[in-house]
N, C-alpha and C positions, 0 to 999 in steps of 0.2 A: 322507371320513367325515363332515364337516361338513355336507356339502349332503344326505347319506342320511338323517344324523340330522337335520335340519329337516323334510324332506319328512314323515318316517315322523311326526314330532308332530306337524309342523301339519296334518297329513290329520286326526289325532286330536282336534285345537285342545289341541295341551296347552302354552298359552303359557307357565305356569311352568316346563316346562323349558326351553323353547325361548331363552328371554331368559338364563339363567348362562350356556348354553353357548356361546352368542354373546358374552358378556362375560368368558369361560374363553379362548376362540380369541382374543379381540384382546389380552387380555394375555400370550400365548402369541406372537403373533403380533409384538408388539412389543418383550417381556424377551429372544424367544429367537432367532425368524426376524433381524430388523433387525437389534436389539442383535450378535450372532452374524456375521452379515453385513455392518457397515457400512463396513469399511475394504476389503471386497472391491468391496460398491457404489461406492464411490467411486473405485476400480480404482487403489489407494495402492501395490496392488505391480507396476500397468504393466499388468498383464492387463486389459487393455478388452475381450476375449472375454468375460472372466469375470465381468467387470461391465454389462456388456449384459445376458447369462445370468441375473444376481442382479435386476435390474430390473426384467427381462420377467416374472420370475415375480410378483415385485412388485405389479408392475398387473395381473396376473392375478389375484391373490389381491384385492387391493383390490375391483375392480371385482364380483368374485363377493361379496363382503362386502357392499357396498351393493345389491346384488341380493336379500339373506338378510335385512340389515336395515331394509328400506324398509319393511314393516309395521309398525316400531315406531319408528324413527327417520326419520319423514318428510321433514324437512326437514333434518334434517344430513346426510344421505346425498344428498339432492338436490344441496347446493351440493358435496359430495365427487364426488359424480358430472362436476357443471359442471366441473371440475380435471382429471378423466381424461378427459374425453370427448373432446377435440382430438385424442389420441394413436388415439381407435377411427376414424379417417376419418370420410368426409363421408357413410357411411351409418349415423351413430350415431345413435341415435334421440336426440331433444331433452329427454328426461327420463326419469330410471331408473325411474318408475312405468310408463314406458311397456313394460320389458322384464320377459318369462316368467322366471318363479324358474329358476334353474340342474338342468336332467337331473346326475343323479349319473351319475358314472363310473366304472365298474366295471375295476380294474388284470385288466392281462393275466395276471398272478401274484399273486395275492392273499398267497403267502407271501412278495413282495416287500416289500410293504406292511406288513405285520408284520414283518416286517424291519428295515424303514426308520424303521418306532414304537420299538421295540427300542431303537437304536442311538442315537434322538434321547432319548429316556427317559437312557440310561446315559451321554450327554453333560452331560445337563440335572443330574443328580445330582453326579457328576463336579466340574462347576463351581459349583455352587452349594456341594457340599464344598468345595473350593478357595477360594472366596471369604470364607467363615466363617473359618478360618482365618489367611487374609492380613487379615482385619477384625481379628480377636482375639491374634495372636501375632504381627504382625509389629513392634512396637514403632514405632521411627523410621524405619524404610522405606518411602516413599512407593508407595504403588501404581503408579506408573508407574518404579518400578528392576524391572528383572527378576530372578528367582531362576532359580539354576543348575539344579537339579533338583527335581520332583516324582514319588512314588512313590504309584502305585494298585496298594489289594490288595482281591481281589475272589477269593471263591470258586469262582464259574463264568467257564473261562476264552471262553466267548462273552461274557460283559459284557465281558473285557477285550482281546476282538479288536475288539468295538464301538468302544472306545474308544483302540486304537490309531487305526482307520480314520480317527477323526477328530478325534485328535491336534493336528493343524493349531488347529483352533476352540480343543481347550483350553489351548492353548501361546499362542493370543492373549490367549483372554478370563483366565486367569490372572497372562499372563507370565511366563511357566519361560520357559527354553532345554530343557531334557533332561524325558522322560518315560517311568519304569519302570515297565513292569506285571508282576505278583508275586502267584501264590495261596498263596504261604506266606502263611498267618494266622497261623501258630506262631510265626514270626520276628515278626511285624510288630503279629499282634491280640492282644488278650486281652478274655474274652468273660468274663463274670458274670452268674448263674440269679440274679436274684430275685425267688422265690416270692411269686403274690400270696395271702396271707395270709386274706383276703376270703373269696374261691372256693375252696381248699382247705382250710378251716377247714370250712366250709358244708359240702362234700360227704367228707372222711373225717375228721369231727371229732377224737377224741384220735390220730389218726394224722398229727396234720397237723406237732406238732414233727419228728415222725423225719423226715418225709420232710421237710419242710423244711432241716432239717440233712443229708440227703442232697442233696441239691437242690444245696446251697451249697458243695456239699464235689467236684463233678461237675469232674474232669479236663479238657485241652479236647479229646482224642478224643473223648471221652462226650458233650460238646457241643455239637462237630460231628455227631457220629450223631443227637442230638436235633432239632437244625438241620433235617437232612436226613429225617427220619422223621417230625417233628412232635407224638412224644410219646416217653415214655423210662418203662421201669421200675422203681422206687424203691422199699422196704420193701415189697414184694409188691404195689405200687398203680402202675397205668399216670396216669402224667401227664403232657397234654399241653401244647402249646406255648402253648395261650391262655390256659393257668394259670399261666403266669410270665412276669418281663419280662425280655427278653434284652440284655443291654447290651453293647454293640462296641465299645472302645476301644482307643487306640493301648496297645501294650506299654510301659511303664513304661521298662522294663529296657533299652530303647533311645531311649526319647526323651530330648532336653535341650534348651536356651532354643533352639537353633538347626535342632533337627531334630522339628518338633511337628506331629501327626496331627488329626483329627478325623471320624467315625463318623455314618452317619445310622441307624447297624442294618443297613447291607446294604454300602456298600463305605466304605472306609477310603482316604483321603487325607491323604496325608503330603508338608509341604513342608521344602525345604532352604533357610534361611535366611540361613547361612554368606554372608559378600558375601566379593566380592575386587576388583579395579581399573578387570576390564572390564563388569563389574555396574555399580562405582559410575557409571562415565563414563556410562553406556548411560542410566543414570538421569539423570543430567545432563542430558544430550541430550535425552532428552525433557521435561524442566521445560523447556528452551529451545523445543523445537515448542510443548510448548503454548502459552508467550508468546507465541508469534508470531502461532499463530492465535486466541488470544485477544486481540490486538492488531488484528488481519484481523476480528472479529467487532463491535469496537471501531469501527470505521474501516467498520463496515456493507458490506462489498464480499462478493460473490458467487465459492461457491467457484472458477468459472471464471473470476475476476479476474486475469490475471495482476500480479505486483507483485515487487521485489526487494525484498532484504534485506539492512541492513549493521547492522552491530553495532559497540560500544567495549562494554569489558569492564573495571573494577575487580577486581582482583583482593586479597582479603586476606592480608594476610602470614600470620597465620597456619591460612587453608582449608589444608589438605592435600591434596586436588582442584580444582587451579585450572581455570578456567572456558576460560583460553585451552588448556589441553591438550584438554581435553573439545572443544570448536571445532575442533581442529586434528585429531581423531581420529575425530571423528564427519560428516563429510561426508557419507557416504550414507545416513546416517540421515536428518538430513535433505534428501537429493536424493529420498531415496524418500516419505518423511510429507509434505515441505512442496512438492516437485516445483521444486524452484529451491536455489542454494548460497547460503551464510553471508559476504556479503563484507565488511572489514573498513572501518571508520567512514573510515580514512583515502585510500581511492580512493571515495570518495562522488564524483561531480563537483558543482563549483559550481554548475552549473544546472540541477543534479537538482529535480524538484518531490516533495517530502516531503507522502504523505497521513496517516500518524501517528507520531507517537513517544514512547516509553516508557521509563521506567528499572526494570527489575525486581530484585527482591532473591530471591538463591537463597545458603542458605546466610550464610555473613558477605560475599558477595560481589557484584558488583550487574553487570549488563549490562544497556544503552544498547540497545533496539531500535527502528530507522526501517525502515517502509516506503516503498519507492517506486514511483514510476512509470518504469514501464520505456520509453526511448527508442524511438521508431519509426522 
């Protein structure tokens, strides 16, 4: 779509569009591809199939990117090019001015492709719904505890087969465990007309109380048929949906501090806040990965450095999540995040060579983390 829409402007010279849209896809390409992607790239759950896969597409898209941008970005895209071009062999040409703008490609199913927009659209909302919510309601729970459950309520149940398919992504970039999808809006939404005052003052002047107080007074069947029809009959006057603002919020009547929704106008997301033991540990567990590889970032080493890890733990009398349970619990968490086990300070050997160490504070409780170099 990118390479169609360049060719079609620049045939035209219409550099003002040409320059957002470029600057739309790298933000795209970075919030949602990467960001979306990065624990697969880095092949965190073992799949090196799947992380090749994520890669290749990677420098695929890169390389067509400084092909798009070398009209305007001459010299940045030259040295991005210098970076990828080992990887195109030894008949790469020696500098990306030297290569023809990319032929667009035409999908064998073009309703594939719409398809695939679809589904990345009703991801992208999805998560970005989820994220406002874990910003704005989650109080003391750090971003990296997980939540047990998340609920999407969407009216059309293709947005929410979309977003079953790829569950996976939103079960990362949120961190839930559980993910319900629900076109009950009755149980879950509650919708409210409010007339803009403006526009229907303008066009049915002293009519515009009544129907205003009709407007407001609108059932959520009536609503929903408004929704779906895009205007609705009131006091003998048709009025449409661009004459009022339709507001989509969670139901009152079921929300509380620990079960709280948020609405962009089209789906509703609802997370479950409720923690319980193997939440908190699981959180635990990851404030400990992140030390470590914040420690590893620390100690400047390359992710394919290998290096072990031991730990001492302080524990406070009165945590109620002691750090050594969470240790003793979480091994494959981090076998699978850090790709190495947690070994305890006290079989360190003596002529271990130590590249950093650290004391971190989680909670009232502190762990002692060394890396080291692993014996050959």
């Amino acid at each position: 779509e990118l390479v169609r829409f360049f060719r079609k402007e620049m045939k035209a010279y219409h550099l003002y569009t040409v320059i957002p849209e470029l600057m739309r896809f790298i933000e795209d390409l970075t919030n949602k591809y990467v960001k979306f992607n990065r624990d697969r790239m880095k092949g965190t759950d073992g799949n090196l199939g799947e992380a090749l896969s994520s890669l290749q597409t990677l420098f695929q898209v890169l390389n067509t990117m400084c092909c798009l941008m070398a009209p305007f970005t001459p010299f940045l895209v030259e040295y991005m090019y210098g970076k990828l071009k080992a990887a195109n062999g030894a008949s790469a040409e020696d500098s990306v001015h030297f290569l023809m703008i990319p032929e667009e490609k035409s999908f064998d199913n073009e309703g594939d492709a719409k398809k695939a927009d679809f589904c990345i659209s009703a991801l992208v909302s999805v998560v970005d719904g989820g994220r406002v919510v874990r910003t704005n309601s989650s109080g003391n729970i750090s971003g990296r505890t997980p939540l047990r459950r998340m609920v999407i309520v969407h009216s059309d149940q293709n947005f929410l087969d979309a977003a079953k398919d790829l569950q996976t992504y939103i079960k990362d970039q949120i961190n839930v465990k559980e993910i319900e999808l629900s076109t009950d809006l009755k149980k879950y939404a509650e919708f409210k007309v409010i007339p803009d005052r403006r526009k229907l003052g303008k066009r049915l002047g002293k009519k515009q109380s009544a129907c205003h107080k009709a407007l407001c007074a609108l059932d959520m069947d009536q609503i929903q048929k408004f929704r779906a029809d895009k205007k609705i009959e009131v006091e003998g006057e048709t009025v449409t949906l661009d004459e009022v603002d339709l507001k989509v919020q969670m139901n009152p009547k079921i929300k509380t501090k620990e079960f709280v929704g948020q609405s962009d106008g089209d789906v509703l997301v609802i997370l479950d806040f409720k923690m319980d033991d193997d939440l908190l540990t699981e959180g635990k567990a990851r404030d400990i990965t992140q030390n470590v590889q914040s420690l590893r970032k620390a100690a400047k080493l390359n992710p394919t450095d290998k290096v072990e890890v031991y730990y001492k733990i302080e524990d406070h009398k009165d945590e109620k999540l002691k750090l050594a349970d969470v240790v003793a619990k979480s091994g494959d968490i981090f076998k699978q995040r850090l790709r190495t086990e947690l070994f305890p300070y006290d079989k360190l050997p003596k002529d271990s060579k130590k590249i950093k160490e650290e004391t971190f504070t989680l909670g009232k409780s502190k762990i002692t983390i060394a890396l080291v170099s692993p014996k050959k």
